[in-house]
Backbone as CSV, one residue per row, in Angstrom:
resi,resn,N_x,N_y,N_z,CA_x,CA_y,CA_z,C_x,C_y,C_z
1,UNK,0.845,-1.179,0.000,0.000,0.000,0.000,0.889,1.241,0.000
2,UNK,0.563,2.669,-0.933,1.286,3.080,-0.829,1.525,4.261,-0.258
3,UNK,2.050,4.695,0.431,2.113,6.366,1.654,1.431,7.519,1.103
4,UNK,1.797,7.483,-0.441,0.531,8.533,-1.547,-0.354,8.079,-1.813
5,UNK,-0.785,8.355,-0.809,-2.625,7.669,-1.591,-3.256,8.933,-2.780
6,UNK,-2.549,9.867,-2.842,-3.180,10.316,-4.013,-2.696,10.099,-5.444
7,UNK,-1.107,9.917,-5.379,-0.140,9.298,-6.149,-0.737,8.057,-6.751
8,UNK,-1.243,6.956,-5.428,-2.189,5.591,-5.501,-3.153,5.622,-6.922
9,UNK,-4.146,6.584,-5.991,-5.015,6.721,-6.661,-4.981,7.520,-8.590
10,UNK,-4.111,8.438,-8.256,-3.952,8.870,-10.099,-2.861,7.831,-10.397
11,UNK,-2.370,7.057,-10.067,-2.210,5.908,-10.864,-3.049,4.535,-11.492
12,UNK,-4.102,4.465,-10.347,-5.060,3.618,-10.799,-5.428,4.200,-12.252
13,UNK,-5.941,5.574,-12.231,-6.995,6.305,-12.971,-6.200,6.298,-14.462
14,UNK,-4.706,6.391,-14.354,-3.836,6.240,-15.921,-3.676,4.774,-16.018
15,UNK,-3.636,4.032,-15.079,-3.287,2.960,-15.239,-1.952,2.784,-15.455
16,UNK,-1.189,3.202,-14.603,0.665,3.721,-14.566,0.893,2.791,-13.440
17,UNK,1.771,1.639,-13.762,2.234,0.521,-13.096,3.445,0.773,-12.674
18,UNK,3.733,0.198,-11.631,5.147,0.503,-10.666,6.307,-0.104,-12.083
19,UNK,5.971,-0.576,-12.930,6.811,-1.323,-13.573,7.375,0.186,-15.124
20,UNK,6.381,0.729,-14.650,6.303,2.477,-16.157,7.058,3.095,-15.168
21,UNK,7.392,3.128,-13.493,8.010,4.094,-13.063,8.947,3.420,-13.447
22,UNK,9.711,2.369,-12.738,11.038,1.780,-13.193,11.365,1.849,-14.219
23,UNK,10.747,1.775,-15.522,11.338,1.626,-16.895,12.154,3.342,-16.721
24,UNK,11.124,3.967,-15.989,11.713,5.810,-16.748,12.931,6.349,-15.788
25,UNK,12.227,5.605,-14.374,13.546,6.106,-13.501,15.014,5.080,-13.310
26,UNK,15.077,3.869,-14.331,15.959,2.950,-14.520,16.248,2.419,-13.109
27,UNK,14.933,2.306,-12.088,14.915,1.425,-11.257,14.465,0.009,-11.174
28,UNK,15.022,-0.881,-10.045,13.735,-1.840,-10.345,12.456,-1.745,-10.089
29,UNK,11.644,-2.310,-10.142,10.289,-2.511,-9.394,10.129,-2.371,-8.409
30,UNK,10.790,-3.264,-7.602,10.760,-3.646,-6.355,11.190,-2.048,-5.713
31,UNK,12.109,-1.536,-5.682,12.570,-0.196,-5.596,11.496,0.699,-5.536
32,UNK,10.756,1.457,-6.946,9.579,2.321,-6.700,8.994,1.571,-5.786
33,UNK,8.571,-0.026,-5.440,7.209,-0.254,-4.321,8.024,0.769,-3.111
34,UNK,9.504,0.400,-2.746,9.995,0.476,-1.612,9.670,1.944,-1.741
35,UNK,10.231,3.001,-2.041,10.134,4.488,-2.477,8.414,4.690,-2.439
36,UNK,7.332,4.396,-2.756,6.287,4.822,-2.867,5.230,4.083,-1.327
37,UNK,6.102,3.205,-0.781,5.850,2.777,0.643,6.403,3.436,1.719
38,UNK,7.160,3.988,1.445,7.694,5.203,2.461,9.325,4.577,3.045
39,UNK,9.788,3.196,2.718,10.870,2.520,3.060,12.396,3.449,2.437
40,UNK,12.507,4.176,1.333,13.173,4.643,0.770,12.524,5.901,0.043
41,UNK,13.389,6.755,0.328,12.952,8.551,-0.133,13.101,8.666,-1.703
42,UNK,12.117,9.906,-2.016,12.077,9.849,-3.261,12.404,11.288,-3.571
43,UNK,13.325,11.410,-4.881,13.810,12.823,-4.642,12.991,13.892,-5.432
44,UNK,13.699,14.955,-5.419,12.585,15.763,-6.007,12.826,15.533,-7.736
45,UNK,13.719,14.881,-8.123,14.038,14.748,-9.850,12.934,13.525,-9.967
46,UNK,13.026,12.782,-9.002,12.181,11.348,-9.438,10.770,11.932,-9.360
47,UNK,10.237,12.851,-8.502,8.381,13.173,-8.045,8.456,13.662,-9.826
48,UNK,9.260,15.007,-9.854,9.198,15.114,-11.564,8.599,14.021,-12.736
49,UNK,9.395,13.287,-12.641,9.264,12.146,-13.303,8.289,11.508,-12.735
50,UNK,8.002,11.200,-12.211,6.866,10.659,-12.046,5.591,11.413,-12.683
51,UNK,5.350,12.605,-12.129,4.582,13.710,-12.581,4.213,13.570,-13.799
52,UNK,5.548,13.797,-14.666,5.022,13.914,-15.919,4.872,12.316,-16.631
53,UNK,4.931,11.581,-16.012,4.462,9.768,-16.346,2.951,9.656,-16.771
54,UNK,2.341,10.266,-15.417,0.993,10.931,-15.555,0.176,11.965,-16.118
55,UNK,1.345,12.695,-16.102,0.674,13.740,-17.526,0.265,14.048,-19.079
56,UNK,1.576,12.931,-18.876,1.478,12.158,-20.634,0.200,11.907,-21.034
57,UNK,0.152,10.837,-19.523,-1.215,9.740,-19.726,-2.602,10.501,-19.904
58,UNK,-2.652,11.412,-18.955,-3.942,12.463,-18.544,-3.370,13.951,-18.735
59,UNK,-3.506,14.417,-20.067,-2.936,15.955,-20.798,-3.572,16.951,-19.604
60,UNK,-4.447,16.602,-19.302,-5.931,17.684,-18.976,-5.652,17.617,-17.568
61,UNK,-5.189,16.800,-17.206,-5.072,17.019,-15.753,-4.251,18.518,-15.063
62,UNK,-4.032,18.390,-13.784,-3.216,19.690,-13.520,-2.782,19.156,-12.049
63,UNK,-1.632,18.267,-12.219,-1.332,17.336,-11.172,-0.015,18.038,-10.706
64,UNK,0.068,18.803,-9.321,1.037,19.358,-8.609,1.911,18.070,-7.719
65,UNK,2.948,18.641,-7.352,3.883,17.190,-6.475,3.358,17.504,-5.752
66,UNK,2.858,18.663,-4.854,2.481,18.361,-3.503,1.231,17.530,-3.559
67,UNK,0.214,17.802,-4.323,-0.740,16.812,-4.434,-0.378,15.727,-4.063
68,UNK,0.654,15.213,-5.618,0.457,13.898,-6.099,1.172,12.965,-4.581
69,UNK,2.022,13.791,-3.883,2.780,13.235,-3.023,2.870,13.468,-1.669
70,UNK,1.519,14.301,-1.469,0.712,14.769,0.018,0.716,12.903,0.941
71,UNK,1.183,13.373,2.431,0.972,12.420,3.240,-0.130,12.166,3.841
């Protein structure tokens, strides 16, 4: 489960799999779970990236990091 539940949730909604973060941030899998579980920090280049993972997906959106990555 993951510490962003809003992150969580606009990932359900693109359908953006822990496996689309790893491909972009050349992590493993296992890694983003750890990072998006709160076990390992995520920096501010990776929330970026992430960000725009989802923006791609959803143009129209207007998805801020603090949002996406509110505790």
């Amino acid at each position: 489960m993951s510490k962003f539940k809003n992150l969580e949730a606009e990932m359900v909604r693109c359908s953006l799999k822990n496996e689309d973060i790893a491909n972009e941030l050349i992590i493993t899998p296992q890694t983003v779970r750890r990072k998006l579980n709160g076990e390992v920090g995520i920096t501010i280049e990776e929330a970026k990236r992430i960000q725009k993972l989802l923006l791609e997906r959803n143009p129209q959106a207007n998805y801020t990091i603090d949002f996406l990555f509110a505790e």
